[in-house]
C-alpha positions in Angstrom: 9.7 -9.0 -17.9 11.0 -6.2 -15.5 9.6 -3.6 -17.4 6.3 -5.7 -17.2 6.3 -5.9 -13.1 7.4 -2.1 -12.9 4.4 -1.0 -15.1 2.0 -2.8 -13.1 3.4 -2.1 -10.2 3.4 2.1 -10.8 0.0 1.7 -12.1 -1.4 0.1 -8.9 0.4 2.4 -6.9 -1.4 5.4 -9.0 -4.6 3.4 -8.9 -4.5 3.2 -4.9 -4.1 6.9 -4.7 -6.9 7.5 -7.2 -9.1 5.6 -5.3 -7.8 6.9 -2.1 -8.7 10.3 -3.0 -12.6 9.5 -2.2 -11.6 8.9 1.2 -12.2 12.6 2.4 -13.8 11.8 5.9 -10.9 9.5 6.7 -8.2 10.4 9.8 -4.9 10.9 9.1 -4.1 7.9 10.8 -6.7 6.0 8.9 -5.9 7.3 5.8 -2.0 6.7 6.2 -3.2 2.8 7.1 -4.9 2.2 3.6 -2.1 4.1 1.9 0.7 1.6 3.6 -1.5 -1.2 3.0 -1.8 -0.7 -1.0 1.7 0.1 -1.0 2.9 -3.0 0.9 0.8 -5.1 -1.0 2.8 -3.6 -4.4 5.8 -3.9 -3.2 5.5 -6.9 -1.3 4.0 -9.0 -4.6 7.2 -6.8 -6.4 9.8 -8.5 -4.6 8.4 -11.9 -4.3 7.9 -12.2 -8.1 4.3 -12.1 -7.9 3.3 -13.9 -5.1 0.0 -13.6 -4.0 1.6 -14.5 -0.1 4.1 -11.7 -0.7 1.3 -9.2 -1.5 -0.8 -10.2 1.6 2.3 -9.7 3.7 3.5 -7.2 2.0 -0.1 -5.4 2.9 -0.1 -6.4 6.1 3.2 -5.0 7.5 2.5 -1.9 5.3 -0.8 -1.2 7.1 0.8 -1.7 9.9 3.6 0.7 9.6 1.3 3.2 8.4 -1.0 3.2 11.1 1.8 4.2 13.2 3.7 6.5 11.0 1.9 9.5 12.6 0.2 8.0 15.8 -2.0 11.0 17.5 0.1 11.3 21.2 -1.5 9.8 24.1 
C-alpha cells in the first residue's frame, strides 16, 4: 500500500508542475504560491493517509509558505 500512496503522490507532484508550466504570465511570488499549494496538498493527504482534511491543510499552509518563500522587499 506504500508503494501505492508514493506513486500517486510523485505523479501529482509531476502533474502540478505540468500544469504549472502554462502559467508563464505569473509572478514569482504567484507562481511560488500555486507550486506550495499543490505540494502541501500532496504531502499533506501523504501523511494523513489520505485525508481529504490533511490535503486542504496540507494546501493551505503550503500556499502560504510559498507566497512568502521569496517575498519582493518593501
Amino acid at each position: 500500500m506504500n508503494n501505492v500512496k508514493r506513486i500517486a503522490a510523485t505523479a501529482a507532484v509531476v502533474a502540478a508542475t505540468l500544469g504549472l508550466s502554462a502559467c508563464a504570465g505569473m509572478s514569482n511570488q504567484d507562481r511560488n504560491t500555486a507550486v506550495g499549494a499543490g505540494v502541501g496538498a500532496v504531502a499533506g493527504s501523504v501523511l494523513t493517509g489520505g485525508s481529504a482534511v490533511g490535503a486542504v491543510g496540507g494546501a493551505a499552509v503550503g500556499g502560504v509558505i510559498g507566497n512568502q518563500v521569496q517575498k519582493p522587499p518593501r
